[in-house]
C-alpha positions in Angstrom: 114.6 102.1 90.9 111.9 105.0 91.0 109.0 104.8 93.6 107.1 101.8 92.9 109.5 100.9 89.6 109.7 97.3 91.0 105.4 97.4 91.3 105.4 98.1 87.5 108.3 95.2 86.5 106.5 92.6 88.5 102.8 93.8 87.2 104.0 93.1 84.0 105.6 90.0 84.7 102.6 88.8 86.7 100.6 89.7 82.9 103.1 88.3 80.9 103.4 84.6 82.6 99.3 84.8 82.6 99.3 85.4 78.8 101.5 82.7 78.2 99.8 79.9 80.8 102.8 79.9 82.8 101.8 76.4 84.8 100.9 77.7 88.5 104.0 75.9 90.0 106.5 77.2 87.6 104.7 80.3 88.0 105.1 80.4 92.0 109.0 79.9 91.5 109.8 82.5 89.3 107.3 84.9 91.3 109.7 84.0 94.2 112.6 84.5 92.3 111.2 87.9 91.1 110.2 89.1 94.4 114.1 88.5 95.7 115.8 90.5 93.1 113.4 93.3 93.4 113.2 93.3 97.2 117.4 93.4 97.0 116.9 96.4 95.1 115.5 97.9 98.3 111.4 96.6 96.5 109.0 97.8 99.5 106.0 98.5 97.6 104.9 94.8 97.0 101.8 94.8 98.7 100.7 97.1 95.3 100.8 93.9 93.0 98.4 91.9 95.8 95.2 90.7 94.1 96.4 90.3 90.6 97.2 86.8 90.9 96.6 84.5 93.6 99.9 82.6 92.6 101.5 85.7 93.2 99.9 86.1 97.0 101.0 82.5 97.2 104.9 83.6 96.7 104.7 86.5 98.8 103.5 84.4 102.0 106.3 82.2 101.6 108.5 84.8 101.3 107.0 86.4 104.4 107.5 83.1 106.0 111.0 82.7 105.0 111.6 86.0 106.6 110.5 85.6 109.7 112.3 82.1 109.9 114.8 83.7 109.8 114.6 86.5 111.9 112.9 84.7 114.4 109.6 85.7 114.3 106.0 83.5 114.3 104.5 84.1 111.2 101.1 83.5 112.6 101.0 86.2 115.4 102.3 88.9 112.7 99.9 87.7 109.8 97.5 85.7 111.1 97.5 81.7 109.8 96.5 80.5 106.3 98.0 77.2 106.3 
């Protein structure tokens, strides 16, 4: 994947399930889904697609969360709290 290739895919999915009324909860899943298979493909410019839907923000705290439960880090002293 070229530099920011995985920016462009998920800016156009992020468009695409907006067009359509993707429902915000089935929208958060596959946003979460998304983000995996593009941060496996070694994804690191995620932060780009930030702002274009809040749903999207959503997914990328819990991945963040996910992360550091599992590498053992607090989530709240790296990021701050927004539960």
């Amino acid at each position: 994947m070229g530099w920011g290739g995985g920016s462009d895919v998920a800016s156009d999915a992020i468009t695409s399930f907006k067009k359509h009324n993707v429902p915000d909860s089935l929208r958060r899943e596959l946003y979460i889904d998304l983000i995996e298979s593009l941060r496996s493909l070694d994804w690191d410019t995620c932060d780009e697609c930030f702002g274009e839907d809040p749903v999207f923000d959503e997914a990328m705290e819990v991945m963040w969360r996910r992360w550091c439960e599992k590498h053992g880090h607090d989530y709240s002293k790296l990021f701050g709290d927004s539960s």
